[in-house]
VEXDREN-2710 file (C-alpha; in Angstrom, 1 decimal):
% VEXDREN-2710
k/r/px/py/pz
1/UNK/-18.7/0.0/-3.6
2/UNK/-15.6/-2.0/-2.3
3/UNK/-14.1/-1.1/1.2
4/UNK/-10.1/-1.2/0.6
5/UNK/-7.6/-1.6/3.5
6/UNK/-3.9/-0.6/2.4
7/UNK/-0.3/-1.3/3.8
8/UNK/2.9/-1.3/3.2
9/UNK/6.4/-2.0/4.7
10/UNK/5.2/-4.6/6.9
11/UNK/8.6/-6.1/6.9
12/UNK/7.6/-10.2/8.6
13/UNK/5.6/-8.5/10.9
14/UNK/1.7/-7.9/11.1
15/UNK/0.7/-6.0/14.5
16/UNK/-2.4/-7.4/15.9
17/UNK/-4.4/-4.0/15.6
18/UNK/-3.7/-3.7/11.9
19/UNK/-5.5/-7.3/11.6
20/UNK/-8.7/-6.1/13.7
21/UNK/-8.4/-3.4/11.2
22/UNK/-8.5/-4.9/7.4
23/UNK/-10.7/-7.7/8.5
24/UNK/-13.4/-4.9/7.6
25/UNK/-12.3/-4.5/4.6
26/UNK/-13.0/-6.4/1.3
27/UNK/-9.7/-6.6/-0.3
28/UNK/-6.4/-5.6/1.2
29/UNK/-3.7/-4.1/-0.6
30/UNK/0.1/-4.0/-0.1
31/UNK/2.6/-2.0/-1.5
32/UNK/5.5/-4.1/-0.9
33/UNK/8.4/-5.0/1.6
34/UNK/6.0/-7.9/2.6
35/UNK/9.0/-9.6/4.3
36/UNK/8.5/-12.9/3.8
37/UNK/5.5/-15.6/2.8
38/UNK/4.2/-16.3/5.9
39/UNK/3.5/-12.8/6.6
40/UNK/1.4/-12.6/3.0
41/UNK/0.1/-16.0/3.9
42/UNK/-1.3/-14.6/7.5
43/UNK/-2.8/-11.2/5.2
44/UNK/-4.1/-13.1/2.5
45/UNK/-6.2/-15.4/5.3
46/UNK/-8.1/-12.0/6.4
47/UNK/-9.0/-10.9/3.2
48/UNK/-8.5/-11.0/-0.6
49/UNK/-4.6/-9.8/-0.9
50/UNK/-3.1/-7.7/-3.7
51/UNK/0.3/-7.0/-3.8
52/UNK/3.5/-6.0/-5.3
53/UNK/7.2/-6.7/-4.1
54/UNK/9.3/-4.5/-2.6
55/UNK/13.4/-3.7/-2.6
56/UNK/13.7/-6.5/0.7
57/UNK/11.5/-9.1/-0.4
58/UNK/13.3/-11.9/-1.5
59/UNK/12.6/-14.4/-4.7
60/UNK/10.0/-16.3/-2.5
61/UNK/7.6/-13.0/-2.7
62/UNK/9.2/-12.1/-6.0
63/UNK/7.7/-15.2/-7.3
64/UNK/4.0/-14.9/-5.7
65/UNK/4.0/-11.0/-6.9
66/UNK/4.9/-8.5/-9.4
67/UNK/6.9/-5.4/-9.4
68/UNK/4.0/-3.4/-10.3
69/UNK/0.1/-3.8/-10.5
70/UNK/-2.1/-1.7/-12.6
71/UNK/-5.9/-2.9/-12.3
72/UNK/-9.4/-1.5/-12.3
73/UNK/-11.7/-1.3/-8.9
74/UNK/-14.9/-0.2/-9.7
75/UNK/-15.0/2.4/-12.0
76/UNK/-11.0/3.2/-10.7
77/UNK/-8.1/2.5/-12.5
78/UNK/-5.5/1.9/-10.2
79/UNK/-1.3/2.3/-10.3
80/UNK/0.6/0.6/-7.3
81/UNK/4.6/-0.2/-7.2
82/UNK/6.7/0.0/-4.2
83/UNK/9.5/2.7/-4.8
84/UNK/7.2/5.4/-6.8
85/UNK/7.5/8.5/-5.1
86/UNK/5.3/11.3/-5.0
87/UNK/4.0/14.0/-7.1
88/UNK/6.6/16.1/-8.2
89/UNK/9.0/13.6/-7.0
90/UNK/8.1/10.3/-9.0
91/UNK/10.8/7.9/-10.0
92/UNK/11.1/7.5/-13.7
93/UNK/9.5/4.2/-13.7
94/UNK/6.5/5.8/-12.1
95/UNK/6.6/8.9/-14.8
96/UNK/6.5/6.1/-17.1
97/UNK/3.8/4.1/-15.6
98/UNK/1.4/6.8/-15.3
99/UNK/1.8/8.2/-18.5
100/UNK/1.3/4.7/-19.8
101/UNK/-1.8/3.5/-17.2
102/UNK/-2.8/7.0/-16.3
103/UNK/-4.4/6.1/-13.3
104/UNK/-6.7/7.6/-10.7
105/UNK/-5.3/6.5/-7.7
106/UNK/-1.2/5.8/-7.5
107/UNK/0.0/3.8/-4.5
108/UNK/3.7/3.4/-3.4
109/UNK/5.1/2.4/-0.4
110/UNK/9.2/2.5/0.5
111/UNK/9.6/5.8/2.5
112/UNK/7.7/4.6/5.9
113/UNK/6.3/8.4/5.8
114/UNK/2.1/8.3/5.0
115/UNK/1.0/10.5/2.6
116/UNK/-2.1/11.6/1.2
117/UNK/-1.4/14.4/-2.0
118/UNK/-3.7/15.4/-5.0
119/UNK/-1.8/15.3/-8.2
120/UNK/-3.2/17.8/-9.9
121/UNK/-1.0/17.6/-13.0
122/UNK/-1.6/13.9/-13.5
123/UNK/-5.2/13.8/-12.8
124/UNK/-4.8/11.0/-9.8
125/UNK/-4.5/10.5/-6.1
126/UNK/-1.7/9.4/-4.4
127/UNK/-1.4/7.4/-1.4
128/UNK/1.5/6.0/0.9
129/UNK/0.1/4.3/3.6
130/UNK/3.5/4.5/6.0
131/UNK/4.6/1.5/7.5
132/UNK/2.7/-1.3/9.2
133/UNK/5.4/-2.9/10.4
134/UNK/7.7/-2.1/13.2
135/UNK/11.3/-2.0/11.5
136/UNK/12.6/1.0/10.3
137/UNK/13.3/4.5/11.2
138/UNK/8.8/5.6/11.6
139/UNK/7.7/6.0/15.3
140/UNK/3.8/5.2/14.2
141/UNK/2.7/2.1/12.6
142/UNK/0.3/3.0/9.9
143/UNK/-2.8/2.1/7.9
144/UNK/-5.4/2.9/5.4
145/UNK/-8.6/2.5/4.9
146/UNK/-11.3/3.8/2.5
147/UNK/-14.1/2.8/0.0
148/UNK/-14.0/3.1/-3.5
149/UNK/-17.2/3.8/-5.0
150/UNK/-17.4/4.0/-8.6
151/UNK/-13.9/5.9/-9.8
152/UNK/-14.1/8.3/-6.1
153/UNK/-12.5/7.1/-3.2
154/UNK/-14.4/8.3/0.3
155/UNK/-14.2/8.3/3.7
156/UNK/-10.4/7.7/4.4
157/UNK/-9.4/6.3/7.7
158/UNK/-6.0/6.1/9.0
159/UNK/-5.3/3.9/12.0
160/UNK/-1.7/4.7/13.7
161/UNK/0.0/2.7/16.4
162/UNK/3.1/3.5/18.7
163/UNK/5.6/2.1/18.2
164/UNK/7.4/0.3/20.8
165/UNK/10.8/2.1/21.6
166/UNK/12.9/-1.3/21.4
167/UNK/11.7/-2.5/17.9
168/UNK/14.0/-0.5/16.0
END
């Protein structure tokens, strides 16, 4: 059983509360818009990082991490890609990507809005964790949590923070 912490849209910026909470975790995941090294750099020294770029991250990140990552945790094979969508709203390279991985758990990131939906249809889970950082148009900073054990994921935590009103 592996404990998984899961952001996205941190956009250079890593509030102090999100750090207290991966550092229970045993990997951290990110669904891109990283923002920049140093704020992978500052992740990665909290916990094992996994990650994918997103439509800001520049060829620094582009170069450290793919577009897409489709891997196995556990018993769970896992889809994650920044601009995915949702169930009954995938983008076509997501269709395509599940179809081809058909996944259990699909991860995307991009719209700042968290999300938690069954995907009935596809046979998988699909999470948006929000946004972590504090650019953008969210009014809560957001963040998952939850532990994968064999090919179920359990006991889902979400940790939300408000936002300051002058970091838009």
């Amino acid at each position: 059983m592996k404990t998984i912490g899961l952001i996205s849209d941190t956009h250079s910026y890593l509030h102090p509360s999100i750090a207290d909470f991966l550092a229970q975790c045993d990997e951290i995941w990110h669904a891109g818009d990283i923002g920049d090294l140093e704020t992978a750099k500052a992740i990665a020294s909290i916990k094992s990082l996994k990650a994918v770029y997103g439509n800001i991250d520049d060829q620094d990140i582009r170069s450290f991490y793919p577009l897409f990552q489709s891997f196995n945790c556990e018993n769970l094979q896992v889809l994650m890609i920044h601009i995915g969508g949702y169930p009954g709203k995938y983008t076509s390279q997501a269709k395509q990507l599940i179809k081809e991985t058909r996944p259990g758990l699909f991860i995307s990131g991009h719209s700042h809005i968290l999300k938690v939906v069954n995907d009935k249809q596809n046979k998988l889970l699909h999470l948006n964790p929000g946004a972590a950082g504090k650019y953008g148009l969210h009014q809560v900073i957001t963040a998952m949590r939850f532990k994968v054990d064999g090919a179920n994921i359990r006991d889902l935590e979400i940790l939300e923070i408000e936002r300051e009103k002058n970091s838009i």
